[in-house]
C-alpha positions in Angstrom: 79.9 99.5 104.0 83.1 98.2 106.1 86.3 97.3 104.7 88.4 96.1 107.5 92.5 96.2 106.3 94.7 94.1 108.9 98.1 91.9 108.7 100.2 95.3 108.8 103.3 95.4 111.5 106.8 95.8 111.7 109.6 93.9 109.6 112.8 93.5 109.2 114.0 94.1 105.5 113.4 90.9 103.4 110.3 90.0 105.6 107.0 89.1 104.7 103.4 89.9 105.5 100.5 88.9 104.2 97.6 91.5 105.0 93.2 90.8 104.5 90.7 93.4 103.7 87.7 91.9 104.4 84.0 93.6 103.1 80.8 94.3 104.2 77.7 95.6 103.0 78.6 95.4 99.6 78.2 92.5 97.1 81.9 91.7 97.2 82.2 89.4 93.9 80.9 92.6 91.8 83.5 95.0 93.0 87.3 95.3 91.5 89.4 95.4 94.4 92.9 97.1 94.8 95.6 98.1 97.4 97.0 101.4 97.6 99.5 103.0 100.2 100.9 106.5 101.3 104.5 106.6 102.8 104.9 110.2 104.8 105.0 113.5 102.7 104.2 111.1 99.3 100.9 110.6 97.2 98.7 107.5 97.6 99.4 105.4 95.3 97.8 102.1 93.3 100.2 98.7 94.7 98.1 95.9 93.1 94.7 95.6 92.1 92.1 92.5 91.4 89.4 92.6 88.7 86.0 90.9 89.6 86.9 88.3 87.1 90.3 87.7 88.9 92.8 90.0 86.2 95.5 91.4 88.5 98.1 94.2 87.9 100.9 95.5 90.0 103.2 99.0 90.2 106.3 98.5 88.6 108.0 98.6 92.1 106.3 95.4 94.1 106.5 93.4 91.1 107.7 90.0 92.1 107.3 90.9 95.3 103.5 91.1 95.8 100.6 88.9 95.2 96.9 90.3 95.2 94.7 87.7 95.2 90.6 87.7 96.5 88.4 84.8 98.0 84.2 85.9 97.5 83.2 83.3 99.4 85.2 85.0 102.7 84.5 88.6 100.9 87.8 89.0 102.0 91.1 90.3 99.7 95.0 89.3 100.0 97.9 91.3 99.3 100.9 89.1 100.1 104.0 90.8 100.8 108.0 89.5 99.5 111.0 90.7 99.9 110.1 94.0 102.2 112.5 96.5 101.8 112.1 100.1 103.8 110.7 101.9 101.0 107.7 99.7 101.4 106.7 101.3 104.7 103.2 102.9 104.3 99.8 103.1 105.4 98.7 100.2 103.0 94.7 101.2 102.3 92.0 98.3 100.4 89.7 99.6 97.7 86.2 98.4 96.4 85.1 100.1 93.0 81.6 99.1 90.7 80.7 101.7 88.7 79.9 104.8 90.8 80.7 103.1 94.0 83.7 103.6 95.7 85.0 102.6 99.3 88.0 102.9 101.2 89.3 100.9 104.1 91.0 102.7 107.1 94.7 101.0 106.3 97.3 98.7 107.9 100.5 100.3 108.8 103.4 98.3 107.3 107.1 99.8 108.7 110.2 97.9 107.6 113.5 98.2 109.1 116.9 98.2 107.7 
């Protein structure tokens, strides 16, 4: 099992990035897929998820501002990022869950600038 984060870079503040997790070995269109990241010295935490059936939720703080969004053809999943400000930077990770089964990506650094 592979999940394979990319997009991340540097931005200025009010940038936008849009980063791809794409899967393999795993039946993609079964698992619920989410985005987490961990800024320095803070918890991992959940940014946006994607149900199998396509039911999204968001934090609080990115909503607005991000769009999760998953194409099973591609086994691939989106997280478009808005309006970047420099409490976004992180280490943004992709997540595949069914059942007993989950994986973990190796995460995209996203730093923005003021």
């Amino acid at each position: 099992v592979q999940l394979q984060a990319s997009g991340g870079g540097l931005v200025q503040a009010g940038g936008s990035l849009r980063l791809s997790c794409a899967a393999s070995g795993i039946f993609f269109g079964i698992f619920d897929m989410g985005w987490y990241r961990q800024a320095p010295g803070k918890q991992r935490e959940l940014v946006a998820a994607i149900s199998r059936d396509g039911t999204t939720n968001y934090a609080d703080s990115v909503k607005g501002r991000f769009s999760i969004s998953r194409d099973n053809a591609k086994n691939t999943v989106y997280l478009q990022v808005n309006s970047l400000q420099p409490e976004d930077t992180a280490v943004y990770y992709c997540n595949a869950k069914f059942m007993s089964s989950d994986y973990w990506g190796q995460g995209t650094q996203v730093t923005v600038s003021s």
